[in-house]
C-alpha positions in Angstrom: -32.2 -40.1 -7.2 -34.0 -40.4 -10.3 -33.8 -37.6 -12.9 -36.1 -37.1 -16.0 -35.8 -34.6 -18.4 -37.4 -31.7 -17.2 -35.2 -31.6 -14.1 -31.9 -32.1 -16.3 -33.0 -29.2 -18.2 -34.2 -26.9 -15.2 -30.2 -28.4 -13.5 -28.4 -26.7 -16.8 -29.9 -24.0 -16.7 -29.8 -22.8 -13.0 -26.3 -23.5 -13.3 -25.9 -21.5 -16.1 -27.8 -18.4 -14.3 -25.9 -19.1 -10.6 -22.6 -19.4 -12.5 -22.9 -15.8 -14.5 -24.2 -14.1 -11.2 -21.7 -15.7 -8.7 -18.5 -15.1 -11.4 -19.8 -11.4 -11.3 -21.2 -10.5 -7.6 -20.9 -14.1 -5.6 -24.2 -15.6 -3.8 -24.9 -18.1 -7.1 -25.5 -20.5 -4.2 -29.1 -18.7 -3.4 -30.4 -19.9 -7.0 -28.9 -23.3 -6.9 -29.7 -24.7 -3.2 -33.1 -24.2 -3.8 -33.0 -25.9 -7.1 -31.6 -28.6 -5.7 -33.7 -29.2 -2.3 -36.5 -29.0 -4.0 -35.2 -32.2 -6.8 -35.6 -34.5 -3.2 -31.8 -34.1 -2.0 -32.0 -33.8 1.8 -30.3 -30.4 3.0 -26.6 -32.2 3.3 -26.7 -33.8 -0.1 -28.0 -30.7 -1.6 -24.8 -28.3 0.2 -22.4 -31.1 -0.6 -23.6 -31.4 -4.5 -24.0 -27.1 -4.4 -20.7 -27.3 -3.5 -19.5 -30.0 -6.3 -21.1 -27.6 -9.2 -20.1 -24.7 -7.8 -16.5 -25.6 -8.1 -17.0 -26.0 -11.4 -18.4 -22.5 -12.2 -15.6 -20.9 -9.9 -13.1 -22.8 -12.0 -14.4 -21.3 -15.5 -14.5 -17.7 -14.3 -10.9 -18.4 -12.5 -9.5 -20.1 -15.8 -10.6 -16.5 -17.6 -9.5 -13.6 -15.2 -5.7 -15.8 -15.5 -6.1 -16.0 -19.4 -7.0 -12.3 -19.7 -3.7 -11.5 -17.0 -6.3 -10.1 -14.1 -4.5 -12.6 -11.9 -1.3 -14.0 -11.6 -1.3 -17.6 -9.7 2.6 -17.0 -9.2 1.8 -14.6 -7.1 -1.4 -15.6 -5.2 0.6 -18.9 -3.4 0.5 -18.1 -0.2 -3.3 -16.5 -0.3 -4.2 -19.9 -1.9 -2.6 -21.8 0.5 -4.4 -19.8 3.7 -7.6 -19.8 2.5 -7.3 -23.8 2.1 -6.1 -23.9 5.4 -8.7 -21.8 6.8 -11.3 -23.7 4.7 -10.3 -26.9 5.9 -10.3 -25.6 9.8 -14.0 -24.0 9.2 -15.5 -27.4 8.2 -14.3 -29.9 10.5 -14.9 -27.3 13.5 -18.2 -26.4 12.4 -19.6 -30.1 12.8 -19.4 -29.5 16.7 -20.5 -26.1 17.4 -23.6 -24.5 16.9 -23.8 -21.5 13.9 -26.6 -19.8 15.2 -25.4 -16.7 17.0 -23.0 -16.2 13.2 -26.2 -15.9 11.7 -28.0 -13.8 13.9 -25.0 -11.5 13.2 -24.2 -11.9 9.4 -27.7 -9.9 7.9 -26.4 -6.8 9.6 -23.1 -7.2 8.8 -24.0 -8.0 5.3 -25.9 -4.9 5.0 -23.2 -2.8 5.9 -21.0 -4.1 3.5 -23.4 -3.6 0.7 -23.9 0.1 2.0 -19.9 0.6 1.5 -20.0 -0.9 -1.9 -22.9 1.5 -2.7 -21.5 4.6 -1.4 -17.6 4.3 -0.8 -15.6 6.4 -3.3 -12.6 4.1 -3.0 -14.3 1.4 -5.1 -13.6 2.3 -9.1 -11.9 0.9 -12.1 -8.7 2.1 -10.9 -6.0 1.0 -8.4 -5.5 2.7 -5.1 -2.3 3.0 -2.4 -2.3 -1.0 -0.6 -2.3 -0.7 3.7 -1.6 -4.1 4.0 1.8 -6.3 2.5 0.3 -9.3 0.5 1.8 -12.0 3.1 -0.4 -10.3 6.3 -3.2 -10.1 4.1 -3.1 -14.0 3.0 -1.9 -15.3 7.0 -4.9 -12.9 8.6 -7.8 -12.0 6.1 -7.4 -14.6 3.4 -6.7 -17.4 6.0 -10.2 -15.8 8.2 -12.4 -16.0 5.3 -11.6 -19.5 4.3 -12.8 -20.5 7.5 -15.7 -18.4 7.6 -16.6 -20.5 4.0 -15.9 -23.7 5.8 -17.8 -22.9 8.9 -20.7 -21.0 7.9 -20.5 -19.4 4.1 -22.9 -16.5 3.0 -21.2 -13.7 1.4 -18.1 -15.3 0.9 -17.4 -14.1 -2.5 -18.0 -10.0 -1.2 -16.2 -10.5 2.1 -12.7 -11.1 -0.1 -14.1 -8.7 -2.9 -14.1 -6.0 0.1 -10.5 -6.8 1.4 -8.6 -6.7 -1.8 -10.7 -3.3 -2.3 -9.9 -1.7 0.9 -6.9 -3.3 2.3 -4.9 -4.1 -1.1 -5.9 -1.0 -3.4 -7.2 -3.2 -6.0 -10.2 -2.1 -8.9 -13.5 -4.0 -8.4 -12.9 -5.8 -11.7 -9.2 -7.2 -10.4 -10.5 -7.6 -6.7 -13.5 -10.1 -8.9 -11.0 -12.0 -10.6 -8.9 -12.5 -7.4 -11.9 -13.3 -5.0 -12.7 -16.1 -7.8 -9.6 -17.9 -7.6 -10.1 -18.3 -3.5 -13.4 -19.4 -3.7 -12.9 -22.1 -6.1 -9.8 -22.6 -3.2 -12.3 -23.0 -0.8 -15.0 -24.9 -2.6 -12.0 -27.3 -3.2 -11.0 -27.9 0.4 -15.4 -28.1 1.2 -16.0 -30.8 -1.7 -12.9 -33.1 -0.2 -14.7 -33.4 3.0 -18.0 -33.8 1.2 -16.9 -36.4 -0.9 -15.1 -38.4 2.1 -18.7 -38.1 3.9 -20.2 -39.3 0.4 -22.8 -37.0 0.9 -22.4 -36.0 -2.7 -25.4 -36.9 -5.7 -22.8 -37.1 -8.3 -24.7 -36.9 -11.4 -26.8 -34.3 -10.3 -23.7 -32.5 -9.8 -22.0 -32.8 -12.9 -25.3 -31.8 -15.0 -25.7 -28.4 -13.0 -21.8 -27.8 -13.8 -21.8 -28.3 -17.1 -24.4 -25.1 -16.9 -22.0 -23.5 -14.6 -18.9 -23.9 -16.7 -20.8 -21.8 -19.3 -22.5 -19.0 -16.7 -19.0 -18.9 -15.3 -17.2 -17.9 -18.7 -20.2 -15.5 -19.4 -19.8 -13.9 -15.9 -16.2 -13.1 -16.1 -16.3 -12.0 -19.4 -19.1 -9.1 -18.5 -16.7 -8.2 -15.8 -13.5 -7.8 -17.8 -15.9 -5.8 -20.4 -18.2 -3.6 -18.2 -16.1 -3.3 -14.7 -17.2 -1.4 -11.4 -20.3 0.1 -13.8 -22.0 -3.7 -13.9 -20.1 -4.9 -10.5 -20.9 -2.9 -7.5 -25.0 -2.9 -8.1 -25.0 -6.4 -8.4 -22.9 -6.7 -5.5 -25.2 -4.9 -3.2 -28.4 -5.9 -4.8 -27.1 -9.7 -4.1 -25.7 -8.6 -0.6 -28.9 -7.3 0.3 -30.8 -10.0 -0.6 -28.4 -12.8 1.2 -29.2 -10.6 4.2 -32.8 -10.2 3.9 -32.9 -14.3 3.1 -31.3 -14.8 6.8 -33.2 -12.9 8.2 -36.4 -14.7 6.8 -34.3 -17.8 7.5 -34.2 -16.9 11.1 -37.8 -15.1 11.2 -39.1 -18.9 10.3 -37.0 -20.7 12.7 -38.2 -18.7 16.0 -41.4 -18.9 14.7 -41.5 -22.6 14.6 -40.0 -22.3 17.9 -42.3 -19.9 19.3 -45.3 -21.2 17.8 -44.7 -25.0 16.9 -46.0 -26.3 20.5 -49.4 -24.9 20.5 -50.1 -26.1 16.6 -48.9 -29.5 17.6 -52.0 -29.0 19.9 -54.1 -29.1 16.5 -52.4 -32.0 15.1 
């Protein structure tokens, strides 16, 4: 594909808005598909490049919360190594079966979940007692949401956010920093299978990362400097909206469906 100026510039700077909101809440991916469709990618160039300069915003924010001591790799191994796993299983299986009936279901669920962030009293700046040990947490949750990514993907990011919350104790700005280094874990294991597909516009990608390497940086460093006060209303105004996008998603589709024979009368 050809690009001119104006779309190098509009590429930098979606990625710079998609990589401070995603570092922060997740769901950079609604500003940047968009972007990116409407540049002339068809729908699988445009995921597989999302997924290319996504990685790259994911790594920045992940390359901070380690620097500033909110994570510690050592001890995130085995999460890391489920959640590629997981990943890995979610996009080769989701080639042969059919997503709808996920997202019928994810909206709801996704509204729920913003509804806990909004009113739970166990989300805060502060740690709380852990339910689960870290190993069943990485070989059951961890392991579930990689595959989820793989498979389908909307509200990755706040899936993980909620189970380091409410099954590991941890404050929302340390549950952030953790959910970033798993999804740049299972953008990695996406991308490979992208790349082997070469479904991938390269240069395209690296423009909209080099925004995304900045937003990412900005992101985290609003989290380590404002916490649970600038995290959990972005995390359910973004929740929200992923949910009320699939549901307009789906709104279109049955209407094409329901609709699309008798206008084809017309044409």
């Amino acid at each position: 594909m050809e690009l001119d100026v104006t779309l190098i510039i509009l590429f930098i700077l979606t990625g710079l808005a998609a990589g401070i909101i995603d570092a922060i809440a997740g769901g950079g991916g609604m500003i940047t598909l968009p972007v990116l469709l409407i540049s002339g990618m068809s729908p699988v160039e445009a995921l597989a490049t999302n997924k290319l300069q996504g990685s790259f915003g994911t790594f920045a924010a992940s390359l901070y919360f380690v620097r500033k001591k909110l994570v510690d790799l050592s001890q995130m191994k085995l999460m890391i190594a489920c959640t590629f796993v997981g990943a890995v299983t979610g996009t080769v299986i989701v080639q042969q079966l059919d997503t709808s009936l996920l997202a019928s279901i994810m909206p709801l669920l996704l509204a729920a979940i913003a509804l806990y962030f909004m009113l739970s009293k166990q989300i805060g700046d502060t740690e709380k007692a852990r339910k689960v040990s870290d190993a069943l947490f990485a070989f059951t949750f961890t392991a579930a949401i990689g595959f989820y990514d793989g498979f389908f993907g909307p509200g990755t990011g706040t899936f993980f956010a909620l189970g380091f919350v409410s099954l590991l104790g941890f404050s929302m700005a340390r549950a952030t920093a953790h959910t970033k280094i798993l999804n740049f874990t299972s953008n990695i294991a996406a991308l490979i299978f992208f790349a082997i597909g070469g479904n991938i516009i390269w240069l395209a990608g690296f423009i909209m990362a080099a925004g995304q390497l900045v937003g990412g940086q900005i992101g985290a460093q609003l989290v380590v400097s404002h916490g649970v006060k600038l995290i959990r209303p972005l995390v359910v105004i973004v929740t929200l909206t992923m949910s009320a996008k699939l549901l307009f998603d789906q709104y279109q589709n049955s209407s094409g469906m329901l609709f699309g024979p008798w206008l084809n009368l017309f044409n």
